[in-house]
C-alpha positions as YAML, in Angstrom:
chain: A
units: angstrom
residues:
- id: 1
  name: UNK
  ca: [-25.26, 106.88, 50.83]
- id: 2
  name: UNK
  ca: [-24.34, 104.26, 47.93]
- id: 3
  name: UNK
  ca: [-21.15, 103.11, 47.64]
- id: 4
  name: UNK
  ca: [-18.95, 103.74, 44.33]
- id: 5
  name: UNK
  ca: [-19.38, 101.11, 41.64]
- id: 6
  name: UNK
  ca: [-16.27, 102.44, 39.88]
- id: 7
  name: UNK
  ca: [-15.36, 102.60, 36.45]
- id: 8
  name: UNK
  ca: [-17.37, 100.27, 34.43]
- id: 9
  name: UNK
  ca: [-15.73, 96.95, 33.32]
- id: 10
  name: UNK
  ca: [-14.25, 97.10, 29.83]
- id: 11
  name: UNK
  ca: [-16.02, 94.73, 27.57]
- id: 12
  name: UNK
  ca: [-12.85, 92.59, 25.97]
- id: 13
  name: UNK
  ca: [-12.25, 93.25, 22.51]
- id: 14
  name: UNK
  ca: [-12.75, 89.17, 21.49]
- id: 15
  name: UNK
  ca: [-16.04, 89.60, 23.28]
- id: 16
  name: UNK
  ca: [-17.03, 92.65, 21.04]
- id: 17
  name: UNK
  ca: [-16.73, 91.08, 17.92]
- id: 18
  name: UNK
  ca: [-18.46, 88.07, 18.98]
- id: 19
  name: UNK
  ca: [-21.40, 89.89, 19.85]
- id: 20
  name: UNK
  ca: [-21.35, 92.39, 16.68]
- id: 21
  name: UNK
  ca: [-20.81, 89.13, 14.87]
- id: 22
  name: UNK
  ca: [-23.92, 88.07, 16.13]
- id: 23
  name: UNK
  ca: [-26.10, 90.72, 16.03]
- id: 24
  name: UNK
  ca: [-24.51, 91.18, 12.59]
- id: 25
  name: UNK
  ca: [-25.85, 87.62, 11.14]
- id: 26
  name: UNK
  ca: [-29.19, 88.06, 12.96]
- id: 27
  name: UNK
  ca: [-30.06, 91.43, 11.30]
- id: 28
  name: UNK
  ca: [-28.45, 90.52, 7.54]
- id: 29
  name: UNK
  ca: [-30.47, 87.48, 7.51]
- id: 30
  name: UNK
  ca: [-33.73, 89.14, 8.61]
- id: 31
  name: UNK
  ca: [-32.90, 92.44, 5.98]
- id: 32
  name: UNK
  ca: [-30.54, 91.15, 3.93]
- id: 33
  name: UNK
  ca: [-27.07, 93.09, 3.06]
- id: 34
  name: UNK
  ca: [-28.58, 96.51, 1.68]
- id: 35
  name: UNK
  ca: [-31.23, 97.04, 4.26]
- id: 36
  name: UNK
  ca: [-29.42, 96.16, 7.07]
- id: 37
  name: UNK
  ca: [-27.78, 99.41, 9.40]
- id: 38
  name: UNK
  ca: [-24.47, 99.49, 11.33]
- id: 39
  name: UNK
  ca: [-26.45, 101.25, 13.58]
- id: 40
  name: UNK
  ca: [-29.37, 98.37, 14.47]
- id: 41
  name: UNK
  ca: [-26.47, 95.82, 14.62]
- id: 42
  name: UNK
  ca: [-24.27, 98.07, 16.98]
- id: 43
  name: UNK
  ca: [-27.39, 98.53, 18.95]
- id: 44
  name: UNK
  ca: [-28.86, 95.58, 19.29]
- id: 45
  name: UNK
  ca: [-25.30, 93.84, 20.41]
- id: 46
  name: UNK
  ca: [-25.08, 96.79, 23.04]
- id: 47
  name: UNK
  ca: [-22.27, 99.34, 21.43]
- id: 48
  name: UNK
  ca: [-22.13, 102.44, 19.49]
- id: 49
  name: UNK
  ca: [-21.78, 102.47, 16.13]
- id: 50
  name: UNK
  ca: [-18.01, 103.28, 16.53]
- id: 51
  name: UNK
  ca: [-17.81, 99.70, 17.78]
- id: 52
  name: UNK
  ca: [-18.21, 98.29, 14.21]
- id: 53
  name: UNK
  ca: [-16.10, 100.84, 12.75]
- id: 54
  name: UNK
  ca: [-13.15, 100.09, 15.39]
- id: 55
  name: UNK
  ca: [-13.83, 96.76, 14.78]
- id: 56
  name: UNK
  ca: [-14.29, 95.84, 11.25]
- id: 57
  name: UNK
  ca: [-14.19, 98.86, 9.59]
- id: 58
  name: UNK
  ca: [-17.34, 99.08, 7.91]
- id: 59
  name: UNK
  ca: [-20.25, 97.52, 6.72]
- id: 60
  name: UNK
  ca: [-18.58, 96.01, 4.19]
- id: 61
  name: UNK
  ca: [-15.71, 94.02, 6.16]
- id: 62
  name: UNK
  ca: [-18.26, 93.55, 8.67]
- id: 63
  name: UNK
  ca: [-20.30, 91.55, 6.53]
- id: 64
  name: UNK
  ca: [-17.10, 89.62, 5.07]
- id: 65
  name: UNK
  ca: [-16.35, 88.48, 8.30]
- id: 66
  name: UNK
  ca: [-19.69, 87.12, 9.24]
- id: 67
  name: UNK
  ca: [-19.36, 85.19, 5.55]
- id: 68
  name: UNK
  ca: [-15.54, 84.03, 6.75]
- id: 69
  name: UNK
  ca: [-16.91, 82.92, 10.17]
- id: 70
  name: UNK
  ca: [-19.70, 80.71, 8.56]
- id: 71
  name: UNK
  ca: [-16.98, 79.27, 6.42]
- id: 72
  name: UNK
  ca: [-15.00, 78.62, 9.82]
- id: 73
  name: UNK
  ca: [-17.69, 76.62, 11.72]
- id: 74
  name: UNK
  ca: [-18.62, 74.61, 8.90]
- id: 75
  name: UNK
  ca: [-14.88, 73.38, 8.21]
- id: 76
  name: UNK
  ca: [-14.77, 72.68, 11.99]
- id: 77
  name: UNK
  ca: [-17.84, 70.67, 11.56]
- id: 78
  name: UNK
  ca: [-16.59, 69.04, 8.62]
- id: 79
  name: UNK
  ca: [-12.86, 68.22, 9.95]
- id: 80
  name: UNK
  ca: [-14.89, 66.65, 13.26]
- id: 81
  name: UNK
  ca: [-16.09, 63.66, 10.64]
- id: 82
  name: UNK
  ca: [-12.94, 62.67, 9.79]
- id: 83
  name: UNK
  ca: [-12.39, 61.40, 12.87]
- id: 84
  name: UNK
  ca: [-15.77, 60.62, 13.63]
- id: 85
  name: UNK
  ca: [-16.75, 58.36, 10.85]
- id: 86
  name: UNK
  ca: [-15.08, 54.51, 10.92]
- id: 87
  name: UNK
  ca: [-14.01, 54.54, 7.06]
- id: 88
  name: UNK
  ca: [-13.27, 56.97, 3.96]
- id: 89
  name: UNK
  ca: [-16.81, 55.99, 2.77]
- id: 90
  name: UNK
  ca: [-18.67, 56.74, 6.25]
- id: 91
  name: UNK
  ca: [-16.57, 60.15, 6.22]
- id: 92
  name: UNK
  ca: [-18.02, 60.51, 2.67]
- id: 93
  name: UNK
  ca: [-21.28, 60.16, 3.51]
- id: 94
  name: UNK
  ca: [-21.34, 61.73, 6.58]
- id: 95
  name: UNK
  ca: [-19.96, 64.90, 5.42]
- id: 96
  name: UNK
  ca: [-22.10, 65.01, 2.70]
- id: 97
  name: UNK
  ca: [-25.14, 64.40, 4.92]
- id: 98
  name: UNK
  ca: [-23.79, 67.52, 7.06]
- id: 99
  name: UNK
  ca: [-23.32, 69.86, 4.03]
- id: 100
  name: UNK
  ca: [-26.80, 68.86, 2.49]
- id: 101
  name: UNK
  ca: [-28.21, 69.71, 5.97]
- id: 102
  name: UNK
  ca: [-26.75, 72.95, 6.24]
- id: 103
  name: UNK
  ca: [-27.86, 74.37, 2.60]
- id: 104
  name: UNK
  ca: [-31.13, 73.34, 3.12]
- id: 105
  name: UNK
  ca: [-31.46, 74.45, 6.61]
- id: 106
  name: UNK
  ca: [-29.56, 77.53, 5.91]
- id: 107
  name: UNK
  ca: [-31.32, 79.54, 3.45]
- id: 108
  name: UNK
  ca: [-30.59, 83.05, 5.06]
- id: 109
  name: UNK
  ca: [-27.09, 82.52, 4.74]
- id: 110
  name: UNK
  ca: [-27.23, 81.60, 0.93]
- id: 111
  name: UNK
  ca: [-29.19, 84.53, 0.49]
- id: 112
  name: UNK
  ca: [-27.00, 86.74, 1.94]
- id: 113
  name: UNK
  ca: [-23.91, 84.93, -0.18]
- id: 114
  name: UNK
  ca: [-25.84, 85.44, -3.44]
- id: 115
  name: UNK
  ca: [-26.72, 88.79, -2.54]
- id: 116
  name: UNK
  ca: [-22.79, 90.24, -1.52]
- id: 117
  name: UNK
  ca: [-21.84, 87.96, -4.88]
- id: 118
  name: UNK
  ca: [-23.84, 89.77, -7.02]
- id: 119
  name: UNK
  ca: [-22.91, 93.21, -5.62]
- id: 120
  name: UNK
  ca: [-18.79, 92.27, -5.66]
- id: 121
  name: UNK
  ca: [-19.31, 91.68, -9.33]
- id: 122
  name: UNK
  ca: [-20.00, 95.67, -10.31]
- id: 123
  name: UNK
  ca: [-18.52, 97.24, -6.64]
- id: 124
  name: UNK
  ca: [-14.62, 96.71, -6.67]
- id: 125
  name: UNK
  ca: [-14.45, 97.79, -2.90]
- id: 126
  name: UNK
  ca: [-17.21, 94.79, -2.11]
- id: 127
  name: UNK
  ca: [-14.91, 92.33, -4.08]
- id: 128
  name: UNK
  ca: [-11.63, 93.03, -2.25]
- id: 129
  name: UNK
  ca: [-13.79, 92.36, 0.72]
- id: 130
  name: UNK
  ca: [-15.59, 88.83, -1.01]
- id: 131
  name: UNK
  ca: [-12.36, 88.06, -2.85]
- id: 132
  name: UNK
  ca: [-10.13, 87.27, 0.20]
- id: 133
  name: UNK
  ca: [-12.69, 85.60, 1.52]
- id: 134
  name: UNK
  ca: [-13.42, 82.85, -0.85]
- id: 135
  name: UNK
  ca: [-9.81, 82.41, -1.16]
- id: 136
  name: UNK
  ca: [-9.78, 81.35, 2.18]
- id: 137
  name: UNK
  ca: [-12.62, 78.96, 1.87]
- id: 138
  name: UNK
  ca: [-11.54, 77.92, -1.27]
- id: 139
  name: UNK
  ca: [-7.84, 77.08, 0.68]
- id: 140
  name: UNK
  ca: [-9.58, 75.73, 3.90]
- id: 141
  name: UNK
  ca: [-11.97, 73.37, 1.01]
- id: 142
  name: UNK
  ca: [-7.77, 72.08, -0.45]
- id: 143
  name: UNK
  ca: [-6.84, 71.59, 3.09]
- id: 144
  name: UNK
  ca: [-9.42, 69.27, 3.51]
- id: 145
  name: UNK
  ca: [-9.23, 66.89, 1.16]
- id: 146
  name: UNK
  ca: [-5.61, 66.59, 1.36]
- id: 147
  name: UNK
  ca: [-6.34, 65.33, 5.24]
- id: 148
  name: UNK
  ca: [-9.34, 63.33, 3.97]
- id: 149
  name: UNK
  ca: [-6.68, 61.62, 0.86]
- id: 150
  name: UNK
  ca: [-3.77, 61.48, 3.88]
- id: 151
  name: UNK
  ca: [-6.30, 59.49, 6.26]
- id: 152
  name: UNK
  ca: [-7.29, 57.11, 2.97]
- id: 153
  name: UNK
  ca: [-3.74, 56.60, 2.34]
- id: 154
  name: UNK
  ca: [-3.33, 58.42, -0.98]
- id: 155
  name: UNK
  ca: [-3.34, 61.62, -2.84]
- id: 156
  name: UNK
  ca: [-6.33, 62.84, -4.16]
- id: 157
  name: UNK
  ca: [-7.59, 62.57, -7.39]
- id: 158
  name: UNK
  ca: [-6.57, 66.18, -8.85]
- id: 159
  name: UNK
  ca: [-4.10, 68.79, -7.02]
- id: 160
  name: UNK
  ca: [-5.48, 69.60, -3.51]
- id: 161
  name: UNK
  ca: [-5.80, 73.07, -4.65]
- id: 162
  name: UNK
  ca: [-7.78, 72.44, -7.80]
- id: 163
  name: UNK
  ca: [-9.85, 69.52, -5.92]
- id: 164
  name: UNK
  ca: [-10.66, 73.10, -3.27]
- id: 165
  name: UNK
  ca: [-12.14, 74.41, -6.04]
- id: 166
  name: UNK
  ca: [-13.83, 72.18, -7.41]
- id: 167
  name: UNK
  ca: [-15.77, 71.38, -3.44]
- id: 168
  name: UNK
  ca: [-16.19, 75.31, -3.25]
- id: 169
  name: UNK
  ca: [-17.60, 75.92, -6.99]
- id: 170
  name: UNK
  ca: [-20.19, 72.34, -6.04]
- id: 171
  name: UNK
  ca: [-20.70, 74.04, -2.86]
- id: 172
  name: UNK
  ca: [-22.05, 77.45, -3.77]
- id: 173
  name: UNK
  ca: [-23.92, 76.35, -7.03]
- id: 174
  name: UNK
  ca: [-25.76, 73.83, -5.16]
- id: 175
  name: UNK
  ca: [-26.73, 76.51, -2.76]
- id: 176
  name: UNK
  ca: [-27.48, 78.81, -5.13]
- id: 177
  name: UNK
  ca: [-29.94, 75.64, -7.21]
- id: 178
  name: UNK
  ca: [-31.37, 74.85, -4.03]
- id: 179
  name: UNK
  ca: [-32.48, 78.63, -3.72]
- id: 180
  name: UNK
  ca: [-34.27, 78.60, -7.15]
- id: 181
  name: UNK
  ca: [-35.86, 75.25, -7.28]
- id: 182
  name: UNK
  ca: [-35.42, 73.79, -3.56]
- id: 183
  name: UNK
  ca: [-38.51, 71.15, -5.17]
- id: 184
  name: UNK
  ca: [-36.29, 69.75, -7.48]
- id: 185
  name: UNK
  ca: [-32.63, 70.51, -5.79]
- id: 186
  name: UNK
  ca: [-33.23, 68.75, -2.48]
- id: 187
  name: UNK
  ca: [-31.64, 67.66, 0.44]
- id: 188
  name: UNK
  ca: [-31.19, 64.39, -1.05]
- id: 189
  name: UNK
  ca: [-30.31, 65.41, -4.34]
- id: 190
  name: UNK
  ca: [-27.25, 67.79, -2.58]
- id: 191
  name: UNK
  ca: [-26.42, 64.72, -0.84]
- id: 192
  name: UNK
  ca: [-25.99, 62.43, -3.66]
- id: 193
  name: UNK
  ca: [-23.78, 65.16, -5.85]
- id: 194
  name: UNK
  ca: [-21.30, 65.44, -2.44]
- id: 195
  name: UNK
  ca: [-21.18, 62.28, -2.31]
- id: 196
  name: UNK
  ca: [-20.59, 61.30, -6.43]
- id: 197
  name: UNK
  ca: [-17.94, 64.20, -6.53]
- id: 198
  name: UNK
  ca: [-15.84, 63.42, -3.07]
- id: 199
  name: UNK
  ca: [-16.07, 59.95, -3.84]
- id: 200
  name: UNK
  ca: [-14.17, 60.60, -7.33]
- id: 201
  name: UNK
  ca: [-11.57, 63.32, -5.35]
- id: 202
  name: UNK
  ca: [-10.23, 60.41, -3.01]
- id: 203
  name: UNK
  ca: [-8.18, 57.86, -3.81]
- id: 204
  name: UNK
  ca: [-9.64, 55.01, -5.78]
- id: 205
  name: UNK
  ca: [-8.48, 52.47, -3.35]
- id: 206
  name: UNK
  ca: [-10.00, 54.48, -0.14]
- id: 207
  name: UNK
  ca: [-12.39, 51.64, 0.69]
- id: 208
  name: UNK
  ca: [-10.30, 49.00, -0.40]
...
């Protein structure tokens, strides 16, 4: 005779969304947005269906938060270079060098940007999901630069929120470039333009 396991464990609700989360990018980026089923990402992350629904609320939000958690690791990977490079030009360059790196090595995830853009533009219910979204990239973008000014010892160029923009607007157009013509919109070429335009955000005597 076998003892009792019990009840099984419940899975914590932080670890559920990490995994649908993951599952989530994996499948959108294989299928892209309108191929891709709740049901294949529930599954393959080990819950029911209802697990996405409890969770996110559809496939919609779903997909908005895998968007808002790309936006999250790269502004955690972008805020690390401020206090990893020795000087506001360094911090320039190396931030460029990590955006650059990302577009180019990231093409599923520009697809998949491109793809919910396009659909938010004729779907209101897909733009309240994209809308609050870029917002908060477009915030988290002004937050930056106002740290990256601060550590230069100045104010940047334009209004922290209109300097946002302006990184967020560069940001998805170069994607999108790089997408159409990645032979003529290269790594390099990202580089330099992240480079031209944060060096004219900061303050003009950054590396005096």
């Amino acid at each position: 005779m076998t003892d009792d396991p019990g009840p099984a464990r419940r899975v914590p609700r932080d670890e559920v969304r990490r995994r649908l989360l993951a599952e989530a990018v994996r499948v959108f980026t294989e299928r892209g947005y309108a191929d891709a089923r709740l049901e294949d990402i529930a599954h393959g992350a080990g819950f029911t269906k209802g697990a996405v629904y409890s969770n996110f609320g559809g496939k919609r939000e779903l997909f908005g938060a895998v968007l808002g958690r790309g936006a999250e690791d790269e502004l955690a990977a972008v805020t690390a270079e401020f206090d990893a490079a020795g000087g506001t030009r360094a911090m320039v360059e190396r931030v460029a060098e990590l955006i650059s790196t990302r577009i180019v090595g990231d093409t599923g995830r520009g697809r998949l940007g491109l793809e919910f853009a396009a659909r938010a533009a004729h779907d209101e219910r897909t733009r309240a999901v994209l809308a609050p979204v870029r917002r908060a990239q477009r915030d988290a973008a002004a937050r930056s630069i106002a740290e990256a000014a601060e550590r230069a010892g100045g104010d940047p160029a334009v209004p922290s929120e209109l300097a946002g923009l302006i990184l967020h607007c560069l940001t998805n157009g170069l994607v999108n470039e790089h997408l159409a013509d990645p032979e003529a919109v290269t790594a390099e070429v990202i580089e330099q333009a992240f480079t031209a335009v944060l060096t004219a955000l900061l303050p003009p005597s950054a590396d005096a």
